[in-house]
Structure formats: structure tokens, C-alpha cells
C-alpha positions as CSV (number, residue, x, y, z in Angstrom):
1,X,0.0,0.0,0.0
2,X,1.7,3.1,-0.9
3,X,2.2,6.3,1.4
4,X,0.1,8.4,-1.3
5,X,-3.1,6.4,-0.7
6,X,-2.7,5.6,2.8
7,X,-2.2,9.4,3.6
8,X,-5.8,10.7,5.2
9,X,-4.5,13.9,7.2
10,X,-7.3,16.0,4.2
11,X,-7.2,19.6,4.0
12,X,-9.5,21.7,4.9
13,X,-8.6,23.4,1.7
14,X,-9.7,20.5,-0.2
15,X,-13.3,21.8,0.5
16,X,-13.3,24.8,-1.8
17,X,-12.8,22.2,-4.5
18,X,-16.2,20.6,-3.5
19,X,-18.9,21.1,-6.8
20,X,-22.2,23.2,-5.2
21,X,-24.1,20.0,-6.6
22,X,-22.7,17.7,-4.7
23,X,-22.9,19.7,-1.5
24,X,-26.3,20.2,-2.2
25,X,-26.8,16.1,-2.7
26,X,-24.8,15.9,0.4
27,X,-26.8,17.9,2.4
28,X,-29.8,16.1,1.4
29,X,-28.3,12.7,2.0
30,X,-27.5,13.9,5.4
31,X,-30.5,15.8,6.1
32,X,-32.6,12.5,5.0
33,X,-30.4,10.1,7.9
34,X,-33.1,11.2,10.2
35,X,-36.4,10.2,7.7
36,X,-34.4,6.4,7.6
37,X,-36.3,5.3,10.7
38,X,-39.8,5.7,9.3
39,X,-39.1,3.1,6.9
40,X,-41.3,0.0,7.9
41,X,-38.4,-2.6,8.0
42,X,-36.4,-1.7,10.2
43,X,-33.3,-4.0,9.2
44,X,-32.6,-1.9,6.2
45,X,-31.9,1.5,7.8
46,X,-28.2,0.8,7.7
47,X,-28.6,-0.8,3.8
48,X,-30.8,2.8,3.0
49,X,-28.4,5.0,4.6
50,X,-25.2,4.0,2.6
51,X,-27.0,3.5,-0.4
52,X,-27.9,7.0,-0.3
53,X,-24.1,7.7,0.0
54,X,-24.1,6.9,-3.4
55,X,-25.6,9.8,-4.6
56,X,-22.7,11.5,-3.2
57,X,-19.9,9.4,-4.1
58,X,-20.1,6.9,-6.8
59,X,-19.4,3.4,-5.7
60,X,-20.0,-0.2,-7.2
61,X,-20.0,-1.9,-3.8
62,X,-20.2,-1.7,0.1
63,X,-19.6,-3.3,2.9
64,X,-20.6,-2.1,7.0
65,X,-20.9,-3.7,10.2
66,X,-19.3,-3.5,13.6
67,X,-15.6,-5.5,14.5
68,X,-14.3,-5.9,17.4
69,X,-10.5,-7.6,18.4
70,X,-10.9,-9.9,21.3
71,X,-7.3,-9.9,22.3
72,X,-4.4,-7.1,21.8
73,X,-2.9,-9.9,18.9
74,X,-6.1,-11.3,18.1
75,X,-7.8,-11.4,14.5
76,X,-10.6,-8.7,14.1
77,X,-13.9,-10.2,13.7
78,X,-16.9,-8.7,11.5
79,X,-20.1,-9.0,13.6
80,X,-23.7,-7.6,12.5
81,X,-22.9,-6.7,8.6
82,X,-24.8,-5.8,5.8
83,X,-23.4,-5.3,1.9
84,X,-24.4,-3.6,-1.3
85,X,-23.4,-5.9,-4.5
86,X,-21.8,-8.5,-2.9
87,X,-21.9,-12.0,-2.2
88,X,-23.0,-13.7,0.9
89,X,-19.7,-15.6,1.4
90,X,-17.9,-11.9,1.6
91,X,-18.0,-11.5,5.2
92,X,-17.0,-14.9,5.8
93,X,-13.7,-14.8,3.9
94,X,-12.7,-11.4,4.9
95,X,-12.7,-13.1,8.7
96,X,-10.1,-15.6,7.5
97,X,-8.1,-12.9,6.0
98,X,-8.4,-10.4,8.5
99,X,-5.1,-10.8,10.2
100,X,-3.3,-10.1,6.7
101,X,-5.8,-7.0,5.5
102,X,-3.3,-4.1,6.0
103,X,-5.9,-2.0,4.6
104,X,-9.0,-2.8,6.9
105,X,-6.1,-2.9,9.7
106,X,-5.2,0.8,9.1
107,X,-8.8,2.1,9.3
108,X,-9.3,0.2,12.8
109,X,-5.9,1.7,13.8
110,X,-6.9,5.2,12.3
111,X,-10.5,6.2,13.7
112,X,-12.5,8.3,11.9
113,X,-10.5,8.9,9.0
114,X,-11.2,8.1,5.7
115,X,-8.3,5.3,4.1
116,X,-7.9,4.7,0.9
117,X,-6.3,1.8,-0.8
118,X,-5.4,1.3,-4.9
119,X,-4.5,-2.5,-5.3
120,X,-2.6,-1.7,-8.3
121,X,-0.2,0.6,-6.2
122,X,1.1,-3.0,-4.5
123,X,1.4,-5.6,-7.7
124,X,3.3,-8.1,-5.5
125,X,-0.3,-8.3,-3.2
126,X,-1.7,-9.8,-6.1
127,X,-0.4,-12.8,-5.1
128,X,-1.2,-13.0,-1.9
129,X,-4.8,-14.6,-0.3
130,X,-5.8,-10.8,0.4
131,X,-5.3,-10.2,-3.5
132,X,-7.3,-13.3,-4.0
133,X,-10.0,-12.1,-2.3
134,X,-10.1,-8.6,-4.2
135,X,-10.1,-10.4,-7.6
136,X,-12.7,-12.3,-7.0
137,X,-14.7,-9.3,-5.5
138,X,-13.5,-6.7,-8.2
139,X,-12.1,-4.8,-5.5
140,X,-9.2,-2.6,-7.0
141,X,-10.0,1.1,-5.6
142,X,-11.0,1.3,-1.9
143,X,-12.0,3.4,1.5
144,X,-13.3,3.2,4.6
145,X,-14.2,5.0,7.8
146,X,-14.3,3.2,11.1
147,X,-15.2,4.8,14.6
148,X,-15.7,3.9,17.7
149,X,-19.1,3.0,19.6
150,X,-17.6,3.2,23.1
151,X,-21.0,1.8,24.9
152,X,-20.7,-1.1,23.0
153,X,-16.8,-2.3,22.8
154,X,-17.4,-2.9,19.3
155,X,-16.1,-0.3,16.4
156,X,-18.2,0.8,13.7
157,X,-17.3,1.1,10.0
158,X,-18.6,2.0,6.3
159,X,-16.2,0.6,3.3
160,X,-17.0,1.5,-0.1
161,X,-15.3,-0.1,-3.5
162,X,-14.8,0.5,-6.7
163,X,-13.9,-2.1,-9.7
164,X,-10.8,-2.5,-11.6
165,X,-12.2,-0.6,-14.5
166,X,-13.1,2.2,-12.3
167,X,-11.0,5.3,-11.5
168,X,-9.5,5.6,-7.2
169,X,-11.2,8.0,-4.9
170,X,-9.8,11.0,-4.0
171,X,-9.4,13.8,-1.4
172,X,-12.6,15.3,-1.8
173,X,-14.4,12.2,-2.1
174,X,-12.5,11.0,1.3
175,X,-13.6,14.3,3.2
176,X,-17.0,13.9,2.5
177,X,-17.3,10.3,3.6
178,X,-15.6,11.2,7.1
179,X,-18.5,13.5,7.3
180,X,-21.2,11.3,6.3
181,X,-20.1,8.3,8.3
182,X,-20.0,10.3,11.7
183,X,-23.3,12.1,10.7
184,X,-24.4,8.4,9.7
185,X,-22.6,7.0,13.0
186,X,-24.9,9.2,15.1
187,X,-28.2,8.6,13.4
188,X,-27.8,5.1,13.7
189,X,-27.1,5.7,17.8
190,X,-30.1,7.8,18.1
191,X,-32.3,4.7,15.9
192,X,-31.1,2.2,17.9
193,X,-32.5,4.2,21.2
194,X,-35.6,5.1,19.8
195,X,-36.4,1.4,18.9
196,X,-34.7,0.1,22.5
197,X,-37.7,-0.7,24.7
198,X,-36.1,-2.1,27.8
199,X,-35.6,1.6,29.5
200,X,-31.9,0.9,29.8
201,X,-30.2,3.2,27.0
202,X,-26.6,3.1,28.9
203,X,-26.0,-0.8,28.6
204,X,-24.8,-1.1,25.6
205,X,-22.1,-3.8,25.3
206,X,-24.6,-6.7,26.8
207,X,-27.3,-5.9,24.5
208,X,-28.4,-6.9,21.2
209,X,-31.6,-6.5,18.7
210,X,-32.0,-8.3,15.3
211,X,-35.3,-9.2,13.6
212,X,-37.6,-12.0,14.6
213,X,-35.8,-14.0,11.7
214,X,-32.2,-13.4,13.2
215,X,-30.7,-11.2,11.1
216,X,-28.3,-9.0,13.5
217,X,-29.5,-5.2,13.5
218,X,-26.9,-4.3,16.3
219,X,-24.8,-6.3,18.5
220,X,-22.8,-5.8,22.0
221,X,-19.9,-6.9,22.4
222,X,-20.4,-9.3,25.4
223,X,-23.4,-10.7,23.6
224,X,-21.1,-11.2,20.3
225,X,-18.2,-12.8,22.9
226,X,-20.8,-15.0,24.4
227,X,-22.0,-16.4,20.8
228,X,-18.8,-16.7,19.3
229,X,-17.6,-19.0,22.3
230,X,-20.2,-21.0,21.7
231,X,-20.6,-21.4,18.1
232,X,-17.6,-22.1,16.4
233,X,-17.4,-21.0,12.7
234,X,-20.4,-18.5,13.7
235,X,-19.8,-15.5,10.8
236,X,-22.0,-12.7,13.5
237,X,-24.2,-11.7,10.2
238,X,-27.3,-13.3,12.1
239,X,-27.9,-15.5,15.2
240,X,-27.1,-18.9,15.1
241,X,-29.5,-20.9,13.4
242,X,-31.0,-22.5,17.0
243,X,-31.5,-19.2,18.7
244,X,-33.2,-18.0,15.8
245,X,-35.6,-20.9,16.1
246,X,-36.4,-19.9,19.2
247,X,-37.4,-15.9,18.5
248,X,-40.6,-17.0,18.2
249,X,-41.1,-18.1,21.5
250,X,-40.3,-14.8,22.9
251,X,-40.2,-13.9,25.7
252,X,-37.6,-16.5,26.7
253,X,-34.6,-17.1,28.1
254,X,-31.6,-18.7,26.2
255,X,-28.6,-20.1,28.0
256,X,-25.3,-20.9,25.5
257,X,-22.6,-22.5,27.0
258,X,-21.5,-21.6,30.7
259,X,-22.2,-18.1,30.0
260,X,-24.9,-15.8,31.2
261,X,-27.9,-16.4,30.0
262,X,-29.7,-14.1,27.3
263,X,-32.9,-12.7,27.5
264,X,-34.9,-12.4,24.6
265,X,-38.0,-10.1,24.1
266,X,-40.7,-8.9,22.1
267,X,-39.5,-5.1,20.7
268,X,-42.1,-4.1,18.3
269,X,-40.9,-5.5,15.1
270,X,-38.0,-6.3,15.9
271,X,-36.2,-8.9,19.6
272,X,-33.8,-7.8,21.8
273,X,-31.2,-9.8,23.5
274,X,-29.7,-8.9,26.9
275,X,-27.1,-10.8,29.0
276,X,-28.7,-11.8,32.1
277,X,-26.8,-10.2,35.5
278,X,-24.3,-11.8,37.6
279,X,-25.7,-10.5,40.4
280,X,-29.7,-10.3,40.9
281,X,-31.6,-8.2,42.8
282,X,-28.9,-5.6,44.1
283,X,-28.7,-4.6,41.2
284,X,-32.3,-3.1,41.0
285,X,-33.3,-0.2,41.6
286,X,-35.4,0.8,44.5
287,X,-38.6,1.4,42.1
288,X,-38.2,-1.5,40.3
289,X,-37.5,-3.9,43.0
290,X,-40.8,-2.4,44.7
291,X,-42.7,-3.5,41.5
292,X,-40.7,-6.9,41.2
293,X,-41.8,-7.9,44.6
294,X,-45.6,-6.8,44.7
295,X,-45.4,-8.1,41.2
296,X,-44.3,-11.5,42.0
297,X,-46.7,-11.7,45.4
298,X,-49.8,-11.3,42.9
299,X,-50.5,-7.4,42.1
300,X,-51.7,-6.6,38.5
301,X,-49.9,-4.0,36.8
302,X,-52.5,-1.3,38.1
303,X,-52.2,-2.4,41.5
304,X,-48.3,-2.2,41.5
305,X,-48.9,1.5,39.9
306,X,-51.4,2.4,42.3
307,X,-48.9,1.7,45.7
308,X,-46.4,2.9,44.2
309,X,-47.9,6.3,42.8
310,X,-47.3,5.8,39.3
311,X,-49.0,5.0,35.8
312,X,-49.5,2.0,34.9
313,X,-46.8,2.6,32.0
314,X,-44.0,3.7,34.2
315,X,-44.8,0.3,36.5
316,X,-44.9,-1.7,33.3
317,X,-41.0,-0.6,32.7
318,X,-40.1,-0.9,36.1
319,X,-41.1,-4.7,35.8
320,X,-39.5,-4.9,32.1
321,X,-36.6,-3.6,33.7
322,X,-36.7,-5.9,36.1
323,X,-36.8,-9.3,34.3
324,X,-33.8,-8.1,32.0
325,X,-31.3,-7.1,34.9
326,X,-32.9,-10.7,36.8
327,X,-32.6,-12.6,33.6
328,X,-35.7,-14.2,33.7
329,X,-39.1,-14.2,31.7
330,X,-42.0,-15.4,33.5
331,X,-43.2,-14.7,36.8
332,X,-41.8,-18.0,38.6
333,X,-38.3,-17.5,37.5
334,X,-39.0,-13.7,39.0
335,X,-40.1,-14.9,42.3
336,X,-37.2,-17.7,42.1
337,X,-34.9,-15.0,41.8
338,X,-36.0,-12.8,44.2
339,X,-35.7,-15.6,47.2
340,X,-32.4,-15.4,45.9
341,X,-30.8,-12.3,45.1
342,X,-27.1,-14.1,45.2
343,X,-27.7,-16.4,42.3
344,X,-26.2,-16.4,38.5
């Protein structure tokens, strides 16, 4: 990779080169990141919002999900991924090339800029299984933009690609897809909250939502720990194919290997999956253990509101609360859990 394309300290300067039509497309594609949500499938905000980026900056294919690198000399691993014209297998062989991808390795080592990568600036790649990989993907010109998603332990990123036929990008085009990723970055944040249902927007890493089919809209990264210890060869574009069986038996509890349990629960059209507590009722709060335990001793919803001075709404989260932090999903696990408070 040569020091011309992996250079991504861009100007300022560069932005007076920047056509008034493309500012103005960019402004709409930016502006338009908050209309995304309304979209009645909900698993294709990511896939809407960098297809949009197109209308900015030409591409022939993308690729975006989070990674995450379990160990300081670890492989980075793709989790929750989505693509525009490629092939189903692409995630999958990246992971076994990831060690060896100098290119995604400089965007996780470089967050927030945009890198760039020609692979006809290193012929002698060619040869190698990373070279592989881009011939049989028609990657020859690309860039990417990772940054960090520090409630979840996971990183973020948006790569775009161009053919061999094409032409590279350049600074321009790298300034304004630093821009639209953070803007794009932040949308997604503010999504992901306003579809959360479980009233607990700061627990991020132990959470996780996909649709009722499987397919991963977000994942933590103690959820994504706890599923790649127990499925080997799992490729984090979806659950495993057992747990998605089980969606529609929500709401459960799953329990994969000698980790935590997960919770999983209804959230409109989409589940969410949260890692149950190691501890159990300490870590309630004083509202929602009141609600727990009248709960669990046989007071409806109304009842529970009424003693404790609330609406029934607010003593409905309190209890939803409740059986996430508890890691349970009926009412005898919930009185099981409150006669002990000590248990996994």
C-alpha cells in the first residue's frame, strides 16, 4: 500500500474544491439520515443509509458492520454486517483474511479517517490470499471509515469499493465520507434508542436487537463474545440458526454454553437480547424492585402502579426492567430470583 493512498490527514482546503451539486446532494443525503427510521423494515436502515451515499460518491459496492478484536494480537472479527453488491460468502472470507488486510487494519488503527487503498499501487499483493480475495470481488480502488461505539466495545465502519475498471477515490471524495459516516454513526445511535424498549439506554455492550428471523440489526460486544464461544465458525451476520428458532417463542430465556444467560423479548418488530446479571436483585433499583416484589406476590400492573404512585406505563417498565437485569421471563423464574438475590 503506498504512502500516497494511505495518507488521510485531508485539508480543509480541499473543501473549496467541492462542486455546489454535490454539497447540495450531500446535504440532502445527510439531512434524509433522520427520515431512515420511518421506513417500515427496520433492518434496512443501515442498507438505506449507505445507499444514499451513493448519490454522493459513486461506488460499485459496500460493505458495513461492527468489528471488534478480542485480544491485543487477536484477529478482528466482522459482527452484524450488511453489503451492497456483494456476495454472501464476503464476510465470511474477509474473517479468514483479517489478520493479513493491511488496509482494513489501518482504518481500525486510524478512527474516523477516511483510508484509501489502490491495489494496483502494490502488484506483489496480487499474489497473496488478500489479493485473491479482491479479484474475486473486483475490488481494486477502496475506503473506509471506522469509529468507535464506546457503549458497546465494538467499532463501527462504512467501506466502499470501486472495480478495476473504475478510477480511485480522491481527497474530496475522502472528506465527504468522514462526514457522512460520523453524521451516519450518530443517526444510527439515536435509531437504535428510539427502537430500545427495555428503558436501559446506557448498557450497551450486553445488549443486542435483530429481527424475529435473526438477522443482527446491532450487536454488543459481550453478547457477540458470548456467541462466538459458543458457536464455532459463527460469521455474526445473524444468530445462530438454533436461537433464531427460538425468536418465536419470545419472551424466553436462552442459555449458551457456561455463560450468562440471554434474554430475549418482544420489541415491536424487531427482539432484543440482553445478557442476564451476575448478580440479581442488588442490582435493581429501589422502584423497580418495589414493582418486582408486589409483582411477584400477585398485584396486577394497576395495583403495583397504584402503591407505588405511578401510571401504569411507568410500573410496566419498572417490571420490564426488572426481568432483564434478573434474567428471567416469567413470573416464577422472577419470584425464584427474588428468594435469591445471590444467584447467576
Amino acid at each position: 500500500m503506498s504512502d500516497t493512498h494511505m495518507n488521510n490527514n485531508n485539508s480543509k482546503a480541499c473543501g473549496s474544491a467541492v462542486d455546489a451539486r454535490v454539497l447540495q446532494r450531500f446535504s440532502h443525503e445527510v439531512l434524509g439520515l433522520a427520515e431512515i427510521p420511518r421506513c417500515p423494515a427496520s433492518r434496512s436502515w443501515l442498507h438505506e443509509a449507505v445507499q444514499g451515499f451513493a448519490n454522493v460518491v459513486s461506488f460499485d459496492t459496500a460493505w458495513w458492520g461492527q468489528v471488534y478484536v478480542s485480544a491485543q494480537d487477536a484477529p478482528a472479527k466482522n459482527l452484524m454486517h450488511g453489503s451492497l453488491g456483494l456476495s454472501p460468502s464476503f464476510a465470511e472470507e474477509w474473517n479468514d483474511i483479517s489478520t493479513l488486510d493491511r488496509f482494513a487494519n489501518a482504518s481500525i488503527s486510524r478512527l474516523g479517517q477516511a483510508v484509501r487503498e489502490c491495489q494496483g499501487d502494490c502488484p506483489e499483493e496480487a499474489k497473496t490470499a488478500v489479493g485473491a480475495f479482491c479479484e474475486r470481488h473486483d475490488i481494486y480502488h477502496s475506503m473506509a471509515v471506522t469509529l468507535d461505539f464506546p457503549p458497546s466495545g465494538m467499532l463501527f465502519f462504512v467501506s466502499i469499493n470501486r472495480g478495476k475498471s473504475r478510477f480511485g477515490f480522491d481527497d474530496v471524495d475522502a472528506l465527504l465520507m468522514e462526514e457522512f459516516v460520523r453524521h451516519l454513526a450518530r443517526c444510527w445511535k439515536a435509531y437504535l434508542m428510539a427502537v430500545r424498549s427495555d428503558g436501559m439506554s446506557n448498557d450497551w455492550d450486553d445488549y443486542a436487537l435483530s429481527s424475529r428471523k435473526g438477522e443482527l440489526l446491532y450487536i454488543g460486544r459481550e453478547v457477540g463474545a458470548a456467541l462466538n464461544e459458543e458457536y464455532a465458525g459463527w460469521q455474526g451476520s445473524r444468530l445462530p440458526d438454533n436461537l433464531s428458532d427460538m425468536l418465536g417463542h419470545a419472551p424466553c430465556t436462552l442459555s449458551p454454553g457456561s455463560r450468562r444467560g440471554i434474554v430475549v423479548q418482544p420489541c415491536g418488530e424487531l427482539v432484543s437480547l440482553t445478557m442476564c446479571s451476575r448478580r440479581r436483585a442488588s442490582l435493581l433499583a429501589p422502584r423497580e424492585l418495589s414493582a418486582a416484589r408486589l409483582y411477584s406476590q400477585g398485584s396486577s400492573y394497576k395495583e403495583v402502579a397504584r402503591t407505588l404512585g405511578v401510571t401504569p406505563a411507568t410500573a410496566r417498565t419498572y417490571l420490564r426492567n426488572a426481568y432483564v437485569r434478573l434474567g428471567v421471563s416469567n413470573k416464577v423464574e422472577l419470584i425464584s430470583a427474588l428468594r435469591h438475590p445471590g444467584g447467576e
